[in-house]
MIROSE-24795 format. One record per residue: chain; residue number from 1; x, y, z of N, C-alpha, C, O in turn. Coordinates in steps of 0.05 Angstrom, whole numbers. Example, Ala and Ser with C-alpha at 12.3 -4.5 7.8 and 13.67 -1.06 7.14 Angstrom:
// residues 2
A,1,264,-114,156,246,-90,156,264,-66,156,285,-66,169
A,2,257,-45,142,273,-21,143,258,1,157,268,23,161
This chain:
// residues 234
A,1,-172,-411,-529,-185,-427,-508,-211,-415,-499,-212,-390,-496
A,2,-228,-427,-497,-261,-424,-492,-258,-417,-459,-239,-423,-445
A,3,-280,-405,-452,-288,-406,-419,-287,-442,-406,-277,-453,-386
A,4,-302,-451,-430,-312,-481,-412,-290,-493,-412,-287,-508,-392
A,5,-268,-492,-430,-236,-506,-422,-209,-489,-416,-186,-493,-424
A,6,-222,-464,-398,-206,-454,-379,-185,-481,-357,-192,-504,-351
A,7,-161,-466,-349,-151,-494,-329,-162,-471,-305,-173,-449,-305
A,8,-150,-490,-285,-152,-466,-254,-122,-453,-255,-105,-463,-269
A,9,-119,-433,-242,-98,-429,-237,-85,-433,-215,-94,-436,-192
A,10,-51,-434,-226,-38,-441,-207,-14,-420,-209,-10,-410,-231
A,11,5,-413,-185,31,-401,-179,50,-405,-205,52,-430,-205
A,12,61,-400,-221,74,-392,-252,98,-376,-239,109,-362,-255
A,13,107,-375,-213,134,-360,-213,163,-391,-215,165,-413,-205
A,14,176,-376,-231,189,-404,-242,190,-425,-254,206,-443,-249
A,15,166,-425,-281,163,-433,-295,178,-427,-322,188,-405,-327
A,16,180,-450,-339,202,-441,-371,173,-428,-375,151,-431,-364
A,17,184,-409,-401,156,-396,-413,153,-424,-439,169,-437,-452
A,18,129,-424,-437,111,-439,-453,88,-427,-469,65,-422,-462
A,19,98,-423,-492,80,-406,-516,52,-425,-524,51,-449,-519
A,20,28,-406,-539,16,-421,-549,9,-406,-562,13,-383,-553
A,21,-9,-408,-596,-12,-401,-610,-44,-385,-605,-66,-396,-599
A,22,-37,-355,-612,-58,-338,-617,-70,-333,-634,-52,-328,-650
A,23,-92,-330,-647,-97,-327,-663,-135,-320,-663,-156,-333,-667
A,24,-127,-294,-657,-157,-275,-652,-167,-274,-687,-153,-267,-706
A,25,-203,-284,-689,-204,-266,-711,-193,-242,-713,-180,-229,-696
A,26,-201,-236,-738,-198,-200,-751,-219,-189,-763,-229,-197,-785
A,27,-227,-168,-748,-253,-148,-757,-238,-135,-779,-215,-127,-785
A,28,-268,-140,-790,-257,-114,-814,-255,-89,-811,-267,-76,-795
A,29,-242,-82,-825,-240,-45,-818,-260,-20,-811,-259,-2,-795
A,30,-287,-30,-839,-306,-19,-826,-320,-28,-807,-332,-10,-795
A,31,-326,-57,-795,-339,-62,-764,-320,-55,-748,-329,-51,-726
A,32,-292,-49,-749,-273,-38,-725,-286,-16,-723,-298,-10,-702
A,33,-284,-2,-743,-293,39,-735,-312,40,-723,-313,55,-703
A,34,-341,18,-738,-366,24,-726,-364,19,-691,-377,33,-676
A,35,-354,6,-686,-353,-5,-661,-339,14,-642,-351,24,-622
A,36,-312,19,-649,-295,42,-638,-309,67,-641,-302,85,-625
A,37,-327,73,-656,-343,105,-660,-365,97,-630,-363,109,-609
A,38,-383,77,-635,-397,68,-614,-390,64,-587,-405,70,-569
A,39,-362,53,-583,-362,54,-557,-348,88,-545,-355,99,-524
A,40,-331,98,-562,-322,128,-562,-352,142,-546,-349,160,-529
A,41,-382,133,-553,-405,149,-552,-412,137,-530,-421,148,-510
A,42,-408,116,-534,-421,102,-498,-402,121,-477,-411,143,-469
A,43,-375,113,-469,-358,118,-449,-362,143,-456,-363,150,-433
A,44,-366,166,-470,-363,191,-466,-400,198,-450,-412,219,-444
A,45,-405,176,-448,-433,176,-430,-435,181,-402,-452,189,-385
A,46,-402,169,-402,-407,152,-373,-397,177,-350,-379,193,-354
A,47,-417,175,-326,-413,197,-304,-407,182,-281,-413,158,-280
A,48,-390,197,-254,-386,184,-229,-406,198,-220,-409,222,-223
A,49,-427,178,-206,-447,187,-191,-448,181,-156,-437,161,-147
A,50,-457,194,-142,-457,198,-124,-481,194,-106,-480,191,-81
A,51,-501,193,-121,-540,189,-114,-538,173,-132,-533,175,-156
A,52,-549,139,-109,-558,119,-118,-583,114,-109,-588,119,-86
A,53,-605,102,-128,-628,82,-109,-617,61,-106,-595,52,-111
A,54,-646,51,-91,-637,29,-66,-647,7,-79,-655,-13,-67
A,55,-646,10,-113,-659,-12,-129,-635,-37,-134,-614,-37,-147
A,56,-645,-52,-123,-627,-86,-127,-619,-83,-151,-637,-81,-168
A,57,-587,-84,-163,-574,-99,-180,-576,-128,-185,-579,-144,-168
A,58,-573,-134,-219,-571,-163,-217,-540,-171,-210,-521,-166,-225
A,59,-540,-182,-193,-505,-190,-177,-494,-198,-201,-481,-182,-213
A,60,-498,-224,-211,-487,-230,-238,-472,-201,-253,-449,-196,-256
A,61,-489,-192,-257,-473,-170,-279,-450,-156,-258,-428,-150,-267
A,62,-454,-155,-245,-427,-139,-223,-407,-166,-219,-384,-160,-215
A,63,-411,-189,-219,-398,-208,-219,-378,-217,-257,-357,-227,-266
A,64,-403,-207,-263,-393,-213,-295,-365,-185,-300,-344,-187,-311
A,65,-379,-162,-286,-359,-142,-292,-330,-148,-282,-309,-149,-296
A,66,-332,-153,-256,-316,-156,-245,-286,-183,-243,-265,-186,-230
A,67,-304,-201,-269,-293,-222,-290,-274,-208,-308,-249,-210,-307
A,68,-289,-192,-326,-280,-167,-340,-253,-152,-336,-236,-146,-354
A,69,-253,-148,-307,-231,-139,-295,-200,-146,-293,-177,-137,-295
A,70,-213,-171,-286,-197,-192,-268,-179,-208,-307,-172,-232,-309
A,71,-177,-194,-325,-167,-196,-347,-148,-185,-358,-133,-193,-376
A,72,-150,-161,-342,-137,-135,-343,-104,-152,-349,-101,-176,-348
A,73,-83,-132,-355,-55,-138,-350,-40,-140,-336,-31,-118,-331
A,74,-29,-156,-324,-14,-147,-297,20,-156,-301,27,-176,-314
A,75,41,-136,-286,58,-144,-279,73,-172,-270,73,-181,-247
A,76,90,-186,-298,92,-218,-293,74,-231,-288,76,-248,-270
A,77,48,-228,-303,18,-238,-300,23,-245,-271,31,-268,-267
A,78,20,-229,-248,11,-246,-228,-16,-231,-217,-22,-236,-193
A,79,-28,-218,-227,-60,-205,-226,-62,-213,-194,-74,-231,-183
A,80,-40,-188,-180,-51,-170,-155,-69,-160,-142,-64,-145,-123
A,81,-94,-166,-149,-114,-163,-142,-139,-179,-124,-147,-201,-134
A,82,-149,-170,-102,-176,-187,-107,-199,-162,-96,-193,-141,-83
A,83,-228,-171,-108,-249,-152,-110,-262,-165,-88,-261,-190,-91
A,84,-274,-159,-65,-289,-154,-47,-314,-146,-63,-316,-126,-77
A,85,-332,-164,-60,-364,-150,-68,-374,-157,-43,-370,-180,-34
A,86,-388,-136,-30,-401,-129,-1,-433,-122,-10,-437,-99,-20
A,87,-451,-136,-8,-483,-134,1,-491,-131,22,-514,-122,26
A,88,-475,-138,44,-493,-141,65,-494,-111,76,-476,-94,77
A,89,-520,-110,84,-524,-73,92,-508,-68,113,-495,-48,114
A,90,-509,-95,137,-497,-79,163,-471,-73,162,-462,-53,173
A,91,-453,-95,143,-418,-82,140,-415,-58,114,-393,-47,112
A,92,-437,-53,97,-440,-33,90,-439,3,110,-430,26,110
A,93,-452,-15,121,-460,10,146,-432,15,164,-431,37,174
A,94,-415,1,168,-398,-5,186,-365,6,170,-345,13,182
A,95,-367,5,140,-355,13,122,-361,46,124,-341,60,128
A,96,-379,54,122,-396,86,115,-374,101,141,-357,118,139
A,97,-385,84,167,-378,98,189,-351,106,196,-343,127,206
A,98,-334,79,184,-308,84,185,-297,108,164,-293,131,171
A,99,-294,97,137,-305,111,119,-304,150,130,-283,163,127
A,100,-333,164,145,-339,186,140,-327,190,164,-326,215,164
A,101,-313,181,192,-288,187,209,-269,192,199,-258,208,213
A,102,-247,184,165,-235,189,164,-234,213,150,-214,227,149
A,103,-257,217,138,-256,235,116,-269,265,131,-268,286,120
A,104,-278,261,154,-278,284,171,-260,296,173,-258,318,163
A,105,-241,283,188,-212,298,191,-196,302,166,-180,320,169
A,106,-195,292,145,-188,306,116,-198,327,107,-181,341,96
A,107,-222,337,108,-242,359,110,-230,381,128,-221,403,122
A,108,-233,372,148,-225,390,176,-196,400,174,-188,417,190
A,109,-176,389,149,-151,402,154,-128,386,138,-104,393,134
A,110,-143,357,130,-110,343,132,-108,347,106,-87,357,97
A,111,-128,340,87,-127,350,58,-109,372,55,-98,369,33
A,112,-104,388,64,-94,419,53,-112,439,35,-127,428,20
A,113,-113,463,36,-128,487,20,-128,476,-10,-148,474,-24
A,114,-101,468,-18,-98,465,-49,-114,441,-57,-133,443,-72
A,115,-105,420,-47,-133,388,-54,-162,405,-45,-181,401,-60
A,116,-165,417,-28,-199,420,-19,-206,443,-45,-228,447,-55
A,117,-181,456,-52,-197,474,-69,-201,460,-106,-218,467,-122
A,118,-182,441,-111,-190,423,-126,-210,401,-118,-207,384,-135
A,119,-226,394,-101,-245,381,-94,-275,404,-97,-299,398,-103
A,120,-265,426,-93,-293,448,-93,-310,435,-117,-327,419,-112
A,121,-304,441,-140,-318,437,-162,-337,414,-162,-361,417,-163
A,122,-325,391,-161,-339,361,-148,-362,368,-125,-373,347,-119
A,123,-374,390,-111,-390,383,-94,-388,359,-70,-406,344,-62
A,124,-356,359,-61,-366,329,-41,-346,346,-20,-327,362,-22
A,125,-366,328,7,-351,334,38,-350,307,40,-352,290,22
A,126,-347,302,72,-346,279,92,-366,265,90,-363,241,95
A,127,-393,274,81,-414,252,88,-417,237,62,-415,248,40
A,128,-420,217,65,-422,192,36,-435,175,39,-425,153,44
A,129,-461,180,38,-492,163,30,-486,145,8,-501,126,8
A,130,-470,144,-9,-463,129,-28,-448,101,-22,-439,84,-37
A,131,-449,104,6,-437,77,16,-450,57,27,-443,34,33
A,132,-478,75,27,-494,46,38,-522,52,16,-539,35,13
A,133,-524,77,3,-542,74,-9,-546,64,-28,-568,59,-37
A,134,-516,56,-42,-514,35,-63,-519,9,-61,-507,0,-42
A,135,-535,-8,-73,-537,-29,-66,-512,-60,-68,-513,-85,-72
A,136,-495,-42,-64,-464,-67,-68,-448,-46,-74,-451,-27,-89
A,137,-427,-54,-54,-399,-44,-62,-376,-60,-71,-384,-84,-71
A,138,-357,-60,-77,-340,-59,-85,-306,-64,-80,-289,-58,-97
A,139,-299,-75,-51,-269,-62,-44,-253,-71,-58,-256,-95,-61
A,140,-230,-59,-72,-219,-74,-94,-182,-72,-78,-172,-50,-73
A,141,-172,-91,-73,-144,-96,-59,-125,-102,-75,-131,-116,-94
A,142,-100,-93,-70,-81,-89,-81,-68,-114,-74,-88,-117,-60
A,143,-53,-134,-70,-35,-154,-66,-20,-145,-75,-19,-140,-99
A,144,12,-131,-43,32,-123,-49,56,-150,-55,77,-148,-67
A,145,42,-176,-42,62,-198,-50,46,-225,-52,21,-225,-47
A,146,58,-250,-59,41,-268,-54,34,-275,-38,34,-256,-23
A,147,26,-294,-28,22,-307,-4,26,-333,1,33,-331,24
A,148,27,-363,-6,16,-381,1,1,-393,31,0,-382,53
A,149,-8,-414,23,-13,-425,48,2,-435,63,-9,-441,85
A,150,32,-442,62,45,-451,70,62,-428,80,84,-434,89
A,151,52,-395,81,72,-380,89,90,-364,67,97,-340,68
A,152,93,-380,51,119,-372,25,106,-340,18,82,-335,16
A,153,125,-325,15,121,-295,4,135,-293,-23,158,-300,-28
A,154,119,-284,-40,136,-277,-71,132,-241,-79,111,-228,-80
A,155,151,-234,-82,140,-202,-79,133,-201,-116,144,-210,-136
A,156,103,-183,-110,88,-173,-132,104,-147,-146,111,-127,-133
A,157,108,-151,-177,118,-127,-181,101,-107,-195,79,-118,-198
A,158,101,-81,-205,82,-66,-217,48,-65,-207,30,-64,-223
A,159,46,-66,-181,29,-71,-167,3,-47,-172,-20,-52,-177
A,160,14,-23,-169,-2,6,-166,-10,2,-200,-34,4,-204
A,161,5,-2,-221,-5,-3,-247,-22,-23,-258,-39,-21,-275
A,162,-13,-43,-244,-36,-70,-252,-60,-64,-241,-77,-59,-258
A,163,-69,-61,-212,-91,-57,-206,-109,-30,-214,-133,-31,-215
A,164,-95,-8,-219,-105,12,-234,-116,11,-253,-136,24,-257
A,165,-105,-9,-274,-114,-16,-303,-141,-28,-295,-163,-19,-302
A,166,-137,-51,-279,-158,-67,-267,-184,-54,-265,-204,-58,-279
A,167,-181,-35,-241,-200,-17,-247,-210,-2,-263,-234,2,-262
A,168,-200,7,-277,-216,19,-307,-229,4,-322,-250,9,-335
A,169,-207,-25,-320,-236,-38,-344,-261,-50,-331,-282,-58,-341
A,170,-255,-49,-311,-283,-57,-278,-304,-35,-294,-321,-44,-309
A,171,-302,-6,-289,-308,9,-280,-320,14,-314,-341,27,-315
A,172,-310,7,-337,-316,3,-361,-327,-10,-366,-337,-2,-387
A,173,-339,-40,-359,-359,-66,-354,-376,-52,-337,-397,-56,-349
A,174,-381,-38,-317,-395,-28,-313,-421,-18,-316,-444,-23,-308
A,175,-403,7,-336,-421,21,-354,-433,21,-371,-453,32,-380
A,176,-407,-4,-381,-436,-14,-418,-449,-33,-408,-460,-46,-426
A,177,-456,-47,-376,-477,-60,-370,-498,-50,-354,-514,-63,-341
A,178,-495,-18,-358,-519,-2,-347,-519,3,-324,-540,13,-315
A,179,-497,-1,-304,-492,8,-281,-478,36,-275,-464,47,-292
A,180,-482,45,-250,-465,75,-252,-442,63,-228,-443,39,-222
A,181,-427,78,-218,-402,71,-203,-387,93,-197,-386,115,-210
A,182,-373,86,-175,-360,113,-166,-341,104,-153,-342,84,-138
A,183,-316,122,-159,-284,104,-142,-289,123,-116,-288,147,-120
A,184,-292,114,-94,-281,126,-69,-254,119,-66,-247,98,-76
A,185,-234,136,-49,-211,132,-38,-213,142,-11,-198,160,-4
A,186,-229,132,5,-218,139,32,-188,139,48,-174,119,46
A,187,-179,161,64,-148,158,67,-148,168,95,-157,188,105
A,188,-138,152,102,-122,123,101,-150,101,100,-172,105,109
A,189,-141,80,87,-163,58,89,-151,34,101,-151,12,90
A,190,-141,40,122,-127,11,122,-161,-3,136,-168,-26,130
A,191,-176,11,151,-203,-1,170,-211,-11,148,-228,-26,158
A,192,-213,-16,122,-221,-36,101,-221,-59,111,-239,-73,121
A,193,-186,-62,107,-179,-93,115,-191,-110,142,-198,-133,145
A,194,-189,-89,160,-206,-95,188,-231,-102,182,-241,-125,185
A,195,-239,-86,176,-274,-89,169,-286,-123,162,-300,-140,174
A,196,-269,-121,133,-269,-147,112,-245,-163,124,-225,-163,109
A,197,-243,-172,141,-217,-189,150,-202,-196,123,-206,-219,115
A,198,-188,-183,109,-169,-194,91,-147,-196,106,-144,-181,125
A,199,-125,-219,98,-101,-223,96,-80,-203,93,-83,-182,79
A,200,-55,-211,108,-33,-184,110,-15,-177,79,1,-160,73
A,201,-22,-191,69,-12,-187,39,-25,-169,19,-12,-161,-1
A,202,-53,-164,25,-78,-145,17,-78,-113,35,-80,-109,60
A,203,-74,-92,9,-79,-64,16,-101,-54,2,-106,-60,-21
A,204,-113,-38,18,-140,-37,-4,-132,-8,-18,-119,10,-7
A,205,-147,-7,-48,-138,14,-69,-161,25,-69,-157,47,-80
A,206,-195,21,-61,-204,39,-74,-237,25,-77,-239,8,-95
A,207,-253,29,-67,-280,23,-64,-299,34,-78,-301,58,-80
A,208,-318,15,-90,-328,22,-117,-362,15,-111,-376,-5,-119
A,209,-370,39,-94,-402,34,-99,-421,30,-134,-419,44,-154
A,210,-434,11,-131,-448,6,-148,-474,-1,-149,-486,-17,-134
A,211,-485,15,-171,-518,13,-184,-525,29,-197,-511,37,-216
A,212,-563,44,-187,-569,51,-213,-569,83,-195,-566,87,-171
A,213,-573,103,-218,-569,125,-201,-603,139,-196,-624,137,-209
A,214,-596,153,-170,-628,160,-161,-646,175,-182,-636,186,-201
A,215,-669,174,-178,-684,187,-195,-682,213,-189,-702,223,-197
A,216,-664,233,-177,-658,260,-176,-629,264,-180,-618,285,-186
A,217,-618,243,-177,-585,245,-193,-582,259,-198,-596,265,-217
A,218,-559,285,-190,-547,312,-204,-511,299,-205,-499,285,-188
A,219,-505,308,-226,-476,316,-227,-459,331,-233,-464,332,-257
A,220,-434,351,-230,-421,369,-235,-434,376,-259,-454,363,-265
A,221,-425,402,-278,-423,407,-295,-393,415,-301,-384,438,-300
A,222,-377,387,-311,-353,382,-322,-355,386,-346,-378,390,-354
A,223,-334,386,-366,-326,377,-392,-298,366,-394,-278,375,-383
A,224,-300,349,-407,-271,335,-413,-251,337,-427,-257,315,-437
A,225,-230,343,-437,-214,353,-451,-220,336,-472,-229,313,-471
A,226,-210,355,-499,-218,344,-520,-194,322,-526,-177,315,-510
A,227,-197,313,-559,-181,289,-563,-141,307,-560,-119,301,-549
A,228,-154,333,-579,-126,344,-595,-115,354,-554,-91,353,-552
A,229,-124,360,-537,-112,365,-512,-99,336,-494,-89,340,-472
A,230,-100,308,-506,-97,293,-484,-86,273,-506,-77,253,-494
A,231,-82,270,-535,-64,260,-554,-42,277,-567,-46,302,-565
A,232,-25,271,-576,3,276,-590,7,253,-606,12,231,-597
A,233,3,262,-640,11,237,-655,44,249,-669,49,270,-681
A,234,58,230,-664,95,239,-668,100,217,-692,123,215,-702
């Protein structure tokens, strides 16, 4: 099925399953490799940045990514999610503030020695310019159940795994569209939902400044574990 004869969607809990026939081309072996060698080189590109300019994104492409996403797999396909894209500077700003209140007191003590001393390396405290100096964020929510309009609750299952996935391939559209990105986890975030009046069925997972990175951009000096450290072929 094409984009242009997509249906809308609708609620599928309690439905007979109804198959339909797949049938993806097939790359050939050598355009698979080339492709798989190529993107192996892109994503091993890709950095969490922290220094953004204040240079306008084209929305589209953060909208297109965020299409991308929203593809991902989810638990009894019920794709638990919805993405919050925030431009406007002042609830940007209002995000930051809440935001660097909580992360004060994580700093100040609640983190523990052992998270702060695995945070050392990363270079990050409480303050996060990255929340308004990006030009669009990101809040990406978890839907712990359904909702309707009528009240009806259907509980979501595999919730923490669907939306995780979600985000990676977000955060992977991203990058091969030339944007940089960065997962914040502010904790507790419930002042998200406040902020962005979402609905009581919405927990937020995880806020994703986005753009381009400043023209002085520094980042750790990490390395990543190699293939033979993070595979086992049995």
């Amino acid at each position: 099925m094409t984009a242009s004869e997509t249906r809308p969607w609708t609620p599928t809990h309690g439905d007979p399953y109804r198959p339909v026939p797949y049938r993806p081309a097939r790359i050939a072996p050598a355009d698979s490799l080339s492709r798989a060698a190529e993107l192996r080189t892109r994503m091993d590109e890709r950095r969490t940045v922290r220094q953004f300019a204040p240079d306008p994104v084209p929305l589209q492409v953060v909208r297109d990514a965020i299409a991308c996403a929203a593809t991902a797999p989810s638990g009894a396909h019920q794709q638990p999610w919805t993405f919050a894209l925030v431009n406007d500077p002042g609830i940007r700003r209002r995000i930051r503030e809440a935001a660097e209140e909580e992360e004060r007191v994580s700093y100040d003590g609640r983190l523990g020695e052992e998270w702060l001393a695995a945070l050392r390396p990363l270079g990050t405290d409480e303050v996060k310019p990255h929340l308004t100096d990006a030009p669009a964020l990101i809040v990406v929510f978890q839907q712990r159940y359904w909702l309707g309009e009528d009240g009806t609750k259907r509980k979501h299952y595999y919730v923490d795994e669907s939306v995780g996935i979600a985000v990676g391939m977000l955060l992977t559209a991203l990058h091969l569209s030339g944007l940089a990105a960065l997962v914040h986890t502010p904790s507790p975030m419930r002042f998200l939902s406040e902020v962005l009046g979402r609905p009581e069925n919405e927990k937020a997972f995880a806020v994703i400044p986005v753009g381009y990175p400043a023209a002085d951009c520094r980042v750790p000096d990490l390395v990543r574990k190699s293939l033979d450290q993070v595979m086992v072929e049995i």
